[in-house]
N, C-alpha and C positions, 0 to 999 in steps of 0.2 A: 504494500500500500504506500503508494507518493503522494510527494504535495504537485501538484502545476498548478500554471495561471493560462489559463483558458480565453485566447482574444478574437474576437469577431468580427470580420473587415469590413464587412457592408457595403460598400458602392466599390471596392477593390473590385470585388467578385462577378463587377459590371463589365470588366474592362475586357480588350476582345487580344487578340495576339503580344499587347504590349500588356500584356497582365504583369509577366514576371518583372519587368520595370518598376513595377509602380509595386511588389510585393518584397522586390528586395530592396528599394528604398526606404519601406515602411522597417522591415528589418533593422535599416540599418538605423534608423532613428530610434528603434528601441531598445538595440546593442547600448543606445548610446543614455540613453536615459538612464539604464539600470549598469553602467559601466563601476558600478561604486559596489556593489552586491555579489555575493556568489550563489552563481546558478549551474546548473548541470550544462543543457544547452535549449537553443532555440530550434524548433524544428515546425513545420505543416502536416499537417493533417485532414486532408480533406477536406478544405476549407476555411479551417482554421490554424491559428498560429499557437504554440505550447511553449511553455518556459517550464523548465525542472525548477523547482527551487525547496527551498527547506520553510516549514511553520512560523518559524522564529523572524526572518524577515518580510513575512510576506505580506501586511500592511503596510510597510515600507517600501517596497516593490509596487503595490499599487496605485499610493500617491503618486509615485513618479511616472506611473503608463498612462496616467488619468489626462497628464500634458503632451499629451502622445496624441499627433492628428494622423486619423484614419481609424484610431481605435472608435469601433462604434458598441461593444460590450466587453468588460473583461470579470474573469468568476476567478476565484479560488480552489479549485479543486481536487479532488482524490484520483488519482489513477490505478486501478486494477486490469488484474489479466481478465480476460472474456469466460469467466466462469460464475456462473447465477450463484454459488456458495461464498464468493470472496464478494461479487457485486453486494449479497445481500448485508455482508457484516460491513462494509465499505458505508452504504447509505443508511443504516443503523448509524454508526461512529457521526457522519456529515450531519445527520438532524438531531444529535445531540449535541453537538458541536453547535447549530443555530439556534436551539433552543435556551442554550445557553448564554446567550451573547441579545435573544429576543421571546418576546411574547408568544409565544406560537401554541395553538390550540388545535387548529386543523392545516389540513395540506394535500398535495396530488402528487404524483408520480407522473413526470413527465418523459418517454422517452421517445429517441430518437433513432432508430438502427439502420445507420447508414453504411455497413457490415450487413449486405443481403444474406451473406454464407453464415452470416451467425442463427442457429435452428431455432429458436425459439422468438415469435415476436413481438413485436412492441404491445402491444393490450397483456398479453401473457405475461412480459416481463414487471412491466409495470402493476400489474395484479399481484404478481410474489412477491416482488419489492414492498410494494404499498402491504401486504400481510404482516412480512417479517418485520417489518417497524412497528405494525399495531401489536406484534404480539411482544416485541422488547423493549420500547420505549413507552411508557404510561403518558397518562393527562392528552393525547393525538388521538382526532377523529378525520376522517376522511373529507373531504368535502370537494367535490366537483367542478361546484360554478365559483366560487367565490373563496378560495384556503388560503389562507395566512401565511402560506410558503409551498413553492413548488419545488418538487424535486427533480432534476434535471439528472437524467442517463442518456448518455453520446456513447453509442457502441460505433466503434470504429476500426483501427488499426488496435488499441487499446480501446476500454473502457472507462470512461472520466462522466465522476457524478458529484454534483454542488449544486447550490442552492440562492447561492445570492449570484447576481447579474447588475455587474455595476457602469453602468452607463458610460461611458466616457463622449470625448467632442466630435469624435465623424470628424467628417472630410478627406483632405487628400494627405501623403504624406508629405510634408516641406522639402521642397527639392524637384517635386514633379511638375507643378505650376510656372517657371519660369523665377526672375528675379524681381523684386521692388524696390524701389525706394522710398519710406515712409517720411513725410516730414514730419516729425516727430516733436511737437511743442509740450508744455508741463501742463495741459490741460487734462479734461476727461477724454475727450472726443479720438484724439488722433493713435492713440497705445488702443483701444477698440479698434479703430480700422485696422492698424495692423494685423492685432490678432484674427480679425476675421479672414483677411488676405491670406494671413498663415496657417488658414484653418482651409484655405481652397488648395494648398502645395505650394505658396511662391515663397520662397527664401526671400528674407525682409533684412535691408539693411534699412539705417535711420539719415536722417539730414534735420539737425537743430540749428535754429538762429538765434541768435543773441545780440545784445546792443550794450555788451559789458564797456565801459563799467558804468553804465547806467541800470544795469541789470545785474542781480550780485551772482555771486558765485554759487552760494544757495540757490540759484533757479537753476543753474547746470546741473548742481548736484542731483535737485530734483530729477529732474531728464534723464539722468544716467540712472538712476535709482529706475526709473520705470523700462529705459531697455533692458535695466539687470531682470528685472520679471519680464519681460517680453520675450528674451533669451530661454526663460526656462521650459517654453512652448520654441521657441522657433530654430535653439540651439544660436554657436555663436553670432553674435549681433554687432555689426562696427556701425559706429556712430560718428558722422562727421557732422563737425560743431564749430557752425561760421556765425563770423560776426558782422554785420550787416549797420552798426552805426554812422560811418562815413556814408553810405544809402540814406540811411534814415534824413542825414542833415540837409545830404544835399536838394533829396526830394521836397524836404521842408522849405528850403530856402527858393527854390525857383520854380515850384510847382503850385497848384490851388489846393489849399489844405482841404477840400473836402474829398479828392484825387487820394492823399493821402496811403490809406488802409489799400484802394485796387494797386495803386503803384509798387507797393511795397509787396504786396503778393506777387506781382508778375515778374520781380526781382529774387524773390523766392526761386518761384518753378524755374527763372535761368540757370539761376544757381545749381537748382535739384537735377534740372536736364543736362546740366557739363557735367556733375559727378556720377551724372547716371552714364552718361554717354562714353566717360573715360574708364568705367570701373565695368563694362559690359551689364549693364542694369535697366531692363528691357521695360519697366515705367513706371509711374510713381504715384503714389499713394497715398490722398490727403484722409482727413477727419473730415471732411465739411457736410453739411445736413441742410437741404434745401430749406432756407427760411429761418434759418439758426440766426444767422446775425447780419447787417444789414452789406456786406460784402457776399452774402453767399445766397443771393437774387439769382437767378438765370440769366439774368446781363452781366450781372457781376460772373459770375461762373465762365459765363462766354469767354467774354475781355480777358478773364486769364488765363486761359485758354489757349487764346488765342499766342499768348507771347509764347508757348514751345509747342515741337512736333511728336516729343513724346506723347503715347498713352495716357490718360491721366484718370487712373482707378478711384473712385468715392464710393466706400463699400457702406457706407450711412446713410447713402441721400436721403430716402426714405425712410428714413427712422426716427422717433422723438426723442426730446432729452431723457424722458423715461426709461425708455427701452435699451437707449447709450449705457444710462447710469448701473443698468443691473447686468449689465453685461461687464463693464467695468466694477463693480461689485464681484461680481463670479470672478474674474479674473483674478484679481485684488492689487488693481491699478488704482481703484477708487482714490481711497484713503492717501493716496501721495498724491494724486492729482489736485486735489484741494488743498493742499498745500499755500498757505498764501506769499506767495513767491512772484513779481513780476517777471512777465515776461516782454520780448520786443515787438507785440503788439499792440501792449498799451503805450509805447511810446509814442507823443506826437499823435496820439491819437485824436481826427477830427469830431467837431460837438458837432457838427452836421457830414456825416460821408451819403456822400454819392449812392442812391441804391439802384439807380438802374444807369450806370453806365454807356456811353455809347464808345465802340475802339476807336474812333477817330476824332476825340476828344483826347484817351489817354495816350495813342501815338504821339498825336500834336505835344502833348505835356513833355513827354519822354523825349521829342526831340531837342530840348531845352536842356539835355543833361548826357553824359559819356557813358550809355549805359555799357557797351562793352568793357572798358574802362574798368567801371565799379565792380562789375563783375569778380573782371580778371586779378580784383584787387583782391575781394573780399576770399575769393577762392587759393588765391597763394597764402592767405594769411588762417585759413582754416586748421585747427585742429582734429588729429582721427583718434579713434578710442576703439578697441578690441573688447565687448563686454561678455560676461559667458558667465 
């Protein structure tokens, strides 16, 4: 009798000849999650993925698969050989073991025999299963439509049976989705986007701006505080961290301050489009939510747009601050994002911005000023961070 942990791919098992891409990357994400643990080995099983491992860490093990994207259920469970006498003492031991740890009054026998060649089937097995519990373990009744706990038996290669089925985040595994570039401010909004990005397979690096030292060093820390948790879903995270004050001035000084807030974004995405263009980083990924704030209009959106040729992914648009926040809660980016910490877009911020832009108003402005220039400045003078 073993311990494994039992993982469920779910949309993998969609995939058509490039399967095994998309299953040894998830492998290899999860090599890498539990690299601090001793486990027997990882192997397949007909659909799904096993880990050997021992009792003693295996709540520990499954914190860590829980930030694992592509997992869509992972169990705990017992492995026995394919013989109804070890199966029966096996799921005896597993619902004492749950009863122990919960509530439990009633319950079903769920099985699965995806082992044709095995002679006896699934109603039969789950019949003797379901007895040999009623007859060893007390205070258990039966119940059909509605039990306080199923028991799960997977006749397969081996036989593995457990009880709890612990959800984890789906999607793809990071790697298979291509690259992003998050811009990444110490807000709630933009550590969300990512994680969702990193939750479709795209490997996330960050792009932070700042207007130090007008902005202290406490807000960067912030920021890197949040890609160190973004890292622990997306793996290692480099974070480039420019400063954009000398922007800030000059747009103040020769532009119409209600321009402002657009101008300073489409300074951004140049910014985010050279580091994405030089570092092979195929597009980039803001926080913005249609209607959130008075720059992120559909003119506003356009006009930024418009200044690069990358992709520009908004996995929020449609979402309200609600739905932002409890996902940034689950995450547990929340809590630092609030943080009260200025960042470089309250600098200069105008009492009246522009909410429906037109580009040939902010062209006209920006020809007033060396945007390649600032650029070119802001980007030699940038700092890179390796976070993990």
């Amino acid at each position: 009798m073993k311990r494994f942990i039992s993982i469920s791919v779910g949309e993998l098992i969609l995939k058509g000849r490039n399967r095994k891409f998309f299953l040894d990357k998830l492998i290899s994400r999860i090599q890498r999650s539990i690299k601090e643990f001793d486990y027997d080995k990882i192997y397949t099983e007909q659909g799904k993925i096993y880990i050997g491992t021992s009792e003693n860490q295996m709540d520990k093990m499954l914190d860590s698969l829980k930030k694992v994207f592509g997992l869509v259920y992972i169990s705990p469970c017992v492995g026995v050989e394919k013989d109804m006498d070890e199966m029966e003492k096996a799921a005896i031991k597993v619902m004492k073991e749950k009863m122990a740890r919960d509530v439990v009054k009633t319950f079903k026998v769920v099985t699965n025999r995806a082992d044709k060649g095995f002679p006896i089937q699934s109603p039969e097995v789950s019949r003797r299963i379901g007895g040999a519990i009623l007859k060893n373990v007390e205070g258990l009744k039966v119940d059909l439509h509605q039990p306080d706990v199923y028991l799960y038996i997977d006749i397969k290669e081996n036989c593995y049976i457990y009880t709890d089925r612990i959800q984890g985040y789906g999607g793809l595994p990071v790697g298979t989705g291509g690259k992003g570039l998050l811009l990444l401010s110490g807000g709630i909004d933009s550590s969300v986007a990512g994680f969702l990005m990193a939750k479709r397979g795209v490997k996330i690096s960050g792009v932070h701006f700042h207007s130090y030292p007008f902005t202290s060093e406490r807000a960067e820390k912030k920021v890197k505080d949040l890609a160190r948790i973004l890292s622990m879903y997306t793996g290692r995270f480099k974070l480039y961290s420019v400063n954009i004050l000398n922007i800030q001035k000059e747009l103040n000084a020769k532009c119409p301050e209600k321009e402002m807030t657009i101008l300073s974004r489409r300074f951004m995405m140049r910014i985010a489009e050279r580091i994405a263009v030089e570092n092979g980083i195929d597009a980039l990924i803001t926080g913005e939510s249609l209607g959130q704030v008075a720059s992120q209009t559909v003119e506003g959106l356009t006009v930024t747009d418009r200044a690069v040729d990358k992709l520009v992914i908004r996995p929020l648009i449609g979402l309200d601050k609600r739905e932002i926040i409890d996902i940034a809660r689950d995450i547990e980016t929340y809590d630092i994002s609030i943080l009260p910490y200025d960042d470089c877009c309250t600098l200069f911020l105008p009492k009246h911005p522009v909410t429906r832009p037109r580009v040939e108003d902010i062209e006209r402005s920006e020809n007033n000023i060396d945007v390649y220039g600032l650029v070119n400045e802001a980007i030699s003078a940038m700092n890179i961070y390796d976070i993990e």
